[in-house]
C-alpha positions in Angstrom: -31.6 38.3 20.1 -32.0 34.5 19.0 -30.0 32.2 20.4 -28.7 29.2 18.9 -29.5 25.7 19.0 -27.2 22.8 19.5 -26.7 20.4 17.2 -28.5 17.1 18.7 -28.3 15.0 15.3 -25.3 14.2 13.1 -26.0 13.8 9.1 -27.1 10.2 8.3 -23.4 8.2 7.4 -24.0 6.9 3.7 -21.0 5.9 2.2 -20.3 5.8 -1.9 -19.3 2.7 -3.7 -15.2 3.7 -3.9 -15.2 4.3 0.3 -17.3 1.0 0.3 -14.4 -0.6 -1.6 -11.8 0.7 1.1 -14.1 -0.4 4.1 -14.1 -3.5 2.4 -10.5 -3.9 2.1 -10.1 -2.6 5.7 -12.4 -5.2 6.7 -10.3 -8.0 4.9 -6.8 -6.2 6.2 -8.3 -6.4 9.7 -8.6 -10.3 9.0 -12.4 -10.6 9.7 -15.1 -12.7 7.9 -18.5 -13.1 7.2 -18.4 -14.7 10.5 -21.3 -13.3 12.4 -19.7 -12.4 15.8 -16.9 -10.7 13.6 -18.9 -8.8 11.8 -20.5 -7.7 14.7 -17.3 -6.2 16.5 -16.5 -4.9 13.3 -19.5 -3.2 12.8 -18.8 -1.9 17.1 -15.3 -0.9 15.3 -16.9 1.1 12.7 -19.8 2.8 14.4 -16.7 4.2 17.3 -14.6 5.1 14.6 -17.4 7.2 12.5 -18.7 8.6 16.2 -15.3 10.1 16.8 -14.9 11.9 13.4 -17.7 13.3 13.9 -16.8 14.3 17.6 -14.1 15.8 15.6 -15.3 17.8 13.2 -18.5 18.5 14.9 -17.1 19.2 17.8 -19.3 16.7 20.2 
């Protein structure tokens, strides 16, 4: 009987032009800048927020 594999990778995250638009807007709401060191928490934001939707759906 075959056994099956985990799921070790999750799908690359590529977002289309009209979720950029929100990000965007979420970015603004969220009062950062272009600031570098803002951008960078942002980004650590944005990376734990995509991590647990796909903990969510993925279930990992």
């Amino acid at each position: 009987m075959k056994s099956a594999r985990r799921r070790t990778t999750y799908p690359a995250v590529s977002f289309p032009p009209a979720l950029d638009a929100l990000v965007d807007a979420e970015v603004q709401e969220k009062g950062y800048s272009n600031h570098p060191e803002a951008m960078q928490s942002f980004s650590k934001y944005l990376k734990r927020a995509i991590a647990f939707e796909q903990k969510q759906r993925y279930g990992r």
